[in-house]
Structure formats: C-alpha cells, structure tokens
C-alpha positions as CSV (number, residue, x, y, z in Angstrom):
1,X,77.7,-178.1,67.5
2,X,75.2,-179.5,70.2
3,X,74.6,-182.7,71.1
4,X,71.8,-184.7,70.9
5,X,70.3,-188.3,71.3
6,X,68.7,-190.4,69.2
7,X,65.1,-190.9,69.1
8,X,62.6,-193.3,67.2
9,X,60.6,-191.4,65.2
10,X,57.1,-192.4,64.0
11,X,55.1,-190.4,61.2
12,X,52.7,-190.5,58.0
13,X,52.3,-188.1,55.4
14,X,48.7,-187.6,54.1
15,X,48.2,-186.2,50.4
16,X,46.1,-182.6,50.9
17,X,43.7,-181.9,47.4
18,X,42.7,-178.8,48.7
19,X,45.0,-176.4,51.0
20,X,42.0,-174.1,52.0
21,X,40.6,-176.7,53.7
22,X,43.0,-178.4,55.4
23,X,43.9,-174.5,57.0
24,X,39.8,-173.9,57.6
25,X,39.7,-177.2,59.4
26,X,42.7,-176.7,61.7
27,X,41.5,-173.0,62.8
28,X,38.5,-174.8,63.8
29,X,40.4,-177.3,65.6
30,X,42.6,-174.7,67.3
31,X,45.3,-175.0,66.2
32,X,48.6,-173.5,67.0
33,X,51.1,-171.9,64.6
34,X,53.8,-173.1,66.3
35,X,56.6,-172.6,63.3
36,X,55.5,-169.8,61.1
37,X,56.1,-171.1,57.1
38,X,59.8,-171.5,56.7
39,X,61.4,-172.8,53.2
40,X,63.5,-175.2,53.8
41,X,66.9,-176.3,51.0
42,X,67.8,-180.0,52.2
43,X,70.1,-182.2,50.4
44,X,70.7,-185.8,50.7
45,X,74.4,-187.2,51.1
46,X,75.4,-190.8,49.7
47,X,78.3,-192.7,48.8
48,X,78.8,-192.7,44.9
49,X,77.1,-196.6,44.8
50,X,74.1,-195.4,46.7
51,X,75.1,-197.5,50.1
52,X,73.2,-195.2,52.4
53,X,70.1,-195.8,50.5
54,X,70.8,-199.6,50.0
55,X,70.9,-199.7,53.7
56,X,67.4,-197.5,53.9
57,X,69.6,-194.6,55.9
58,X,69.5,-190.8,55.5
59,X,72.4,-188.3,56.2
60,X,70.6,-184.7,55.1
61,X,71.6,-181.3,55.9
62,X,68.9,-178.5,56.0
63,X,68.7,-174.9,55.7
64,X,65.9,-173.1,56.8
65,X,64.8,-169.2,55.6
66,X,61.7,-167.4,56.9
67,X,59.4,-166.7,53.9
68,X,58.1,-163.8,53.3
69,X,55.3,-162.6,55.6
70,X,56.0,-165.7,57.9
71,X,56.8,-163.2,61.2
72,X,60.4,-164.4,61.5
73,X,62.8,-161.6,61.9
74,X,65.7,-163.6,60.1
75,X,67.1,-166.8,59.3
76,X,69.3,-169.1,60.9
77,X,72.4,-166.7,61.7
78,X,76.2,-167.4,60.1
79,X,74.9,-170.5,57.8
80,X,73.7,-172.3,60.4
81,X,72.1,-175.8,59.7
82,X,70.1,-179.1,60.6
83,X,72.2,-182.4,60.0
84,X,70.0,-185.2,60.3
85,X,70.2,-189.1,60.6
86,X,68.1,-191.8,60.1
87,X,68.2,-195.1,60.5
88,X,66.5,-198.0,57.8
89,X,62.5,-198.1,59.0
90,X,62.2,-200.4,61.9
91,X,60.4,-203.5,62.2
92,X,57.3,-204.1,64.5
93,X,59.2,-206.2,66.9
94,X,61.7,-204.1,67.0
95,X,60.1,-200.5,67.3
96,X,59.3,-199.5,70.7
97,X,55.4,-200.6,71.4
98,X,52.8,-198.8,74.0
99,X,49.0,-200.2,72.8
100,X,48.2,-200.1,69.1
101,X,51.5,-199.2,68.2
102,X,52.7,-202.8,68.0
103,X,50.7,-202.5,64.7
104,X,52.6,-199.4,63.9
105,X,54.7,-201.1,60.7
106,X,52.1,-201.3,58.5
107,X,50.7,-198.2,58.2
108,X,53.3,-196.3,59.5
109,X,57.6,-195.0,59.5
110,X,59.2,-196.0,62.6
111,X,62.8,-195.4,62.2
112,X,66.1,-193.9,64.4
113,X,66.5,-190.2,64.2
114,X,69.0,-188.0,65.1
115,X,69.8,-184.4,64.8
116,X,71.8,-181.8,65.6
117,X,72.2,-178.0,64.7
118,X,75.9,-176.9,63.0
119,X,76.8,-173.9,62.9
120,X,78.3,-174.0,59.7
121,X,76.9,-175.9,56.8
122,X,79.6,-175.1,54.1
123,X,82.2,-176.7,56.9
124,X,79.7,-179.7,57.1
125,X,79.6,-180.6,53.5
126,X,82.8,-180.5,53.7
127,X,83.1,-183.0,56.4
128,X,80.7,-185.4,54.7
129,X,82.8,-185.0,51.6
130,X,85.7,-186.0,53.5
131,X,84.3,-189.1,54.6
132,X,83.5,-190.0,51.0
133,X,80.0,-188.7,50.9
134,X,78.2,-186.4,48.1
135,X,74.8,-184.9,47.3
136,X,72.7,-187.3,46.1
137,X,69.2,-185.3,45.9
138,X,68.1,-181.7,46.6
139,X,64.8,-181.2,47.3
140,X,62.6,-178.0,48.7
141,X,59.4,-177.6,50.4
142,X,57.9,-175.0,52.6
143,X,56.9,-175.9,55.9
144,X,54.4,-174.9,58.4
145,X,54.1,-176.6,61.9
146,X,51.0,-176.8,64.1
147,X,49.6,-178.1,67.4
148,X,46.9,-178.8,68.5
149,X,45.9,-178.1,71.9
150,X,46.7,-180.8,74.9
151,X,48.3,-182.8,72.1
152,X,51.7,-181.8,73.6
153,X,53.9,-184.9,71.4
154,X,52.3,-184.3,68.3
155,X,53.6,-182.3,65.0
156,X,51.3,-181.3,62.5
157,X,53.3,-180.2,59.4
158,X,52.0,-178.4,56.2
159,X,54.5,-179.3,53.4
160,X,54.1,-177.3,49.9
161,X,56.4,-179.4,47.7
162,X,56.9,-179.1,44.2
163,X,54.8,-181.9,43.2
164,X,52.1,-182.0,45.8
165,X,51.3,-180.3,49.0
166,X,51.2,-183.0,51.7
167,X,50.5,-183.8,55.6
168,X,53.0,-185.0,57.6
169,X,51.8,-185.9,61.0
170,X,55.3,-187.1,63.7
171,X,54.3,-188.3,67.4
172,X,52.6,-191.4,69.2
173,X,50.4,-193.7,67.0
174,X,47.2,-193.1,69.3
175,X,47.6,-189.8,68.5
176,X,48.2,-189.7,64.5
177,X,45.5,-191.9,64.2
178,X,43.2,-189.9,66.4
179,X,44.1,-186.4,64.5
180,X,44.4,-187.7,61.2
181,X,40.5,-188.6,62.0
182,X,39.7,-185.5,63.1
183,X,41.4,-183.8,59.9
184,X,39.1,-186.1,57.6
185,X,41.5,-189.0,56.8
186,X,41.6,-192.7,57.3
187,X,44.6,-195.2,58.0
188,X,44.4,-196.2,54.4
189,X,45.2,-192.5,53.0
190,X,48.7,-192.9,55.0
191,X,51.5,-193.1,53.3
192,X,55.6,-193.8,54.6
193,X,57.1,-192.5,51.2
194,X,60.3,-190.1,51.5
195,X,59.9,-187.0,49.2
196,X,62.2,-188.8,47.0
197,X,60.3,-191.5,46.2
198,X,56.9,-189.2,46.0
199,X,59.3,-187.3,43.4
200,X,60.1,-189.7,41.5
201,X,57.1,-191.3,41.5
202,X,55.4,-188.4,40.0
203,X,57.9,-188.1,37.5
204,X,57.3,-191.8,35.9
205,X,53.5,-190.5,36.1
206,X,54.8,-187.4,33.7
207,X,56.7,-189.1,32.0
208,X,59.8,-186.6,33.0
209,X,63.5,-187.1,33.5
210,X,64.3,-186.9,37.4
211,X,66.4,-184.6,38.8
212,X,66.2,-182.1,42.2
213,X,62.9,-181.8,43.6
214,X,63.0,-177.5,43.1
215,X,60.9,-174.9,42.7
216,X,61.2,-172.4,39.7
217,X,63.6,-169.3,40.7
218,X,60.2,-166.8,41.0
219,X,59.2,-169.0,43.9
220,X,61.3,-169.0,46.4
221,X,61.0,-167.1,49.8
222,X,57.4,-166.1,48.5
C-alpha cells in the first residue's frame, strides 16, 4: 500500500442539461483528455449509528474499470483500489486562504482528503469490517477527466450518474471560478452536495424508496 499525505481539497459540482454541449465547449477550449471514461463502483463505510456521517467524514473505497472504447488496455490489476478519507467541510477560518478563497465556504467544499491505492480491496473491507465499519451506500458513475491547458492544478471531471450527469470542477478557487465562467456557469449554479445527498434528494423528488445509487445491469462498462 503507498503512502500519502493529506491534502485540502476544494471543489463544486455543476449540474450539465445537455452533455453535447458541455463536450463541444471543452474541445473548443482545448481541452485535454487526461483520464479516458472510467466507471467507477465506490462504497461508503459507516459505523451501524451513522457516526462517520454525524461527524461529516467519508471512508470510501473505489474500483475503477475502463469502459468500453475508453482506450485503456485493462483495469486496475489483482483488485486493486482507491481508499479515501475525508474530513467534515472546513470552515473559512480554518481552510487554507490565498486571495478570494477566504470566501471559499460559501460557495464552495473545502475539506481534508486523503488517499491511498490498496492492492487488495476484498482484504480492505475486510479491515474496515474489523474495525466495526460497514457499507453504508453504493453508488456508480462514469467519469471523464479533463484539463485545460496552463491550468496545471485544475480537474475537470464529467460525471454520468444515475440521476443526473454533473460537473465537478477540484483545484484553487481563482481557477474554478475562472473556468466554470468560461464553461457558461455562475457561482450561484455551484453546488457542495455529495452524490448521496443529490441521490437522495432526487428520490424525495420521485417520490421513490432510496437505496444504492446503480445503474441497470445493461449499463455497465458501456
């Protein structure tokens, strides 16, 4: 397993209406394919009362398989996963500030993150079982990442979801704000919801029972 150190991370997701668009515009930006589209399985762990999510926190491992067409010879070899932390959104005073990020809790998720990649997920849910700790929610998207060019601390990542396909733009706050601009959007279409609550916010919408966030069977990998 290797190590790594913990990070702030700060991000938005933006709500995309139309897909084709949102592609047309970042080939005119130039942007960079820079993680073909991947499906990704990720389930959150919690203790049977819920603590982690009382105390705002994520533990989440992540498997990642190349869709088809994406370019990638093969997945992650031997079971291999992401296991992620995250610490409970920080507040202003406490996120790390350089110019208009002081504002940064309003508008957008500053928060600890850690990661590391295990080689064997099946041993690691294991562990976290161990220490008391269970899936708590499955959810699936596939992702594509982008950059865009001299914007070397900035993710652009195209999430299809099962509800909604979504934005999710990870770096400094100048530079969310100034691409989120460029890709037609405004500070007030940001939004700091986790896919969970986005999940279960469209199922009190439809009126459905939650569960996983999944896709049907006939659409994976595709």
């Amino acid at each position: 397993m290797s190590n790594a150190a913990p990070r702030e991370e700060i991000e938005i997701k933006l709500r995309v209406s139309d897909a084709a668009a949102i592609r047309a515009r970042l080939k005119r930006l130039r942007a960079r394919e820079i993680s073909p589209r991947t499906y990704e399985s990720n389930t959150l762990y919690d203790t049977p009362r819920q603590d982690l999510r009382r105390r705002g926190q994520i533990i989440r491992i992540r498997m990642e398989t190349p869709a088809r067409g994406s370019g990638r010879e093969r997945p992650r070899p031997n079971g291999a996963a992401i296991l992620t932390f995250k610490g409970p959104p920080l507040s202003s005073h406490n996120a790390k500030k350089s110019g208009g990020e002081s504002k940064a809790r309003k508008y957008f998720k500053v928060r600890e993150e850690a990661e590391v990649t295990v080689a064997g997920a099946s041993e690691m849910a294991r562990i976290l079982g161990a220490l008391g700790l269970r899936p708590a929610f499955r959810y699936e998207k596939f992702r594509t990442t982008f950059a865009l060019p001299g914007i070397r601390h900035l993710k652009i990542e195209l999430d299809e979801t099962p509800v909604r396909i979504f934005l999710e733009l990870e770096g400094p706050v100048a530079d969310i704000d100034r691409d989120a601009s460029r890709l037609g959007y405004a500070r007030n279409d940001y939004t700091t919801d986790t896919y969970a609550s986005l999940y279960l916010a469209d199922c009190l919408r439809r009126s459905r029972k939650p569960g996983d966030m999944l896709f049907p069977p006939t659409k994976k990998l595709r």
